[in-house]
C-alpha positions, 0 to 999 in steps of 0.5 A: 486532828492529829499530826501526822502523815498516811503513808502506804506502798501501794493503792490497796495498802492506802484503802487497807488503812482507811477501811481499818479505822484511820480515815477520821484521823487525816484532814487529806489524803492523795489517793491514786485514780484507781481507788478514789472512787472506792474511796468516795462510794464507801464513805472513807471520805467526806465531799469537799465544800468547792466554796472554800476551794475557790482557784477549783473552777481554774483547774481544767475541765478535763480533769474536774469533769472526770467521774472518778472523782464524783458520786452522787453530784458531790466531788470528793477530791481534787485531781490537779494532774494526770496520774502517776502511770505514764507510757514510756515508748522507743521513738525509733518505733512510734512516729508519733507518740502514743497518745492514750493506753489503747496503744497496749491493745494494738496487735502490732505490738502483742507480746512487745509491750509492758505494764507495771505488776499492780493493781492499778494497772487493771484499773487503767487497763478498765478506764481505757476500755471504758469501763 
């Protein structure tokens, strides 16, 4: 295994570079929820045997049970804390804090709501709908 490390602006970028011939040449990547499926189903990596991860079963089960990371009944990644795309909000207008993204569908906020201009902000967007 060569030494060196994968580094990618963007989620599309990361799977770019997988599909292009260098999955075989890394021992772990850290991909984003909106590829990790993608990354599972087209075989750009392989499942993680659990037995040689044994603090997994201490992770919690909100987020070892989350499909993004399964296919097959095998898990191929580790997802050891919530993603990289937080809700920032003015507390003079939220009396409590938003507690998921569904917050971006509310109408009383229409037209006063922004979202980051990637890709994974339509995954997001689709895993909050339930897709």
């Amino acid at each position: 295994m060569q030494d060196f490390s994968l580094l990618h602006g963007s989620s599309d970028e990361l799977v770019a570079k997988l599909r292009g011939g260098s999955s075989g040449n890394y021992d772990v990547i850290s991909p984003s929820s909106d590829v990790a499926s993608s990354i599972a189903t087209s075989g750009l990596a392989a499942p993680l045997d659990l037995a040689k991860i044994p603090s997994y079963s201490q992770l919690s089960s909100q987020l070892t049970l989350l499909p993004l990371a399964r296919v097959n009944g095998q898990v191929y990644g580790v997802p050891f804390m919530w993603g990289p795309d937080p809700i920032i909000y003015d507390t003079t207008v939220f009396k409590e804090p938003p507690n998921s993204w569904n917050v971006f569908w509310d109408p009383k906020y229409k037209g006063k709501v922004s979202v980051w201009d990637d890709l994974s902000t339509v995954y997001m967007a689709a895993q909050a709908a339930g897709l």
